[in-house]
C-alpha angles and dihedrals in degrees: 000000000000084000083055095057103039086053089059099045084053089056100038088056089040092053085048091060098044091050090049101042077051087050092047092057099039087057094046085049087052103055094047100041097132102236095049094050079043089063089025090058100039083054097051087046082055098056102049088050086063100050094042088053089046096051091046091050095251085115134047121225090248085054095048091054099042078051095056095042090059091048095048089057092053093055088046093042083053100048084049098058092040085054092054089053106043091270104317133097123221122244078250093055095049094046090055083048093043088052088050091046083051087054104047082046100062095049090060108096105358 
């Protein structure tokens, strides 16, 4: 009885490992699928060109803000769609968030 129980403990805990060590490599698929470093890059670019505009006066502090806003909900808005398709993003789905980039760009320093 006591052997039983220890054998399943062994396997339960082995089955633990495996679906974490699963989990572990999903997630790291996840953060370097190309389309989504493509949107999260342009975004980063973005927001170092506001603050940059902000800091040199091109941008008021109102403008910044509105700015980052825009670009906060893009980065919610991807990490929505990659949630809704195991981590990834379609061709479709980068080129919505590439037009709203677009739009938010072309905001920054006018």
């Amino acid at each position: 009885m006591n052997t039983r129980k220890i054998l399943i403990g062994v396997m339960s805990l082995a089955l633990a490992a495996g679906a974490a060590a699963t989990a572990s490599a999903q997630s790291t698929w996840d953060q370097t699928h190309p389309r989504r470093d493509e949107v999260n890059q342009r975004l980063q670019n973005q927001n170092h060109r506001i603050a940059t505009e902000r800091r040199e006066g091109e941008l008021t502090g109102r403008q910044a803000h509105r700015l980052h806003t825009a670009d906060r909900r893009l980065r919610m808005h991807e990490r929505h769609f990659a949630a809704r398709h195991n981590g990834h993003i379609s061709r479709a789905m980068q080129a919505r968030l590439s037009h709203r980039e677009n739009q938010v760009s072309r905001n920054i320093g006018q």
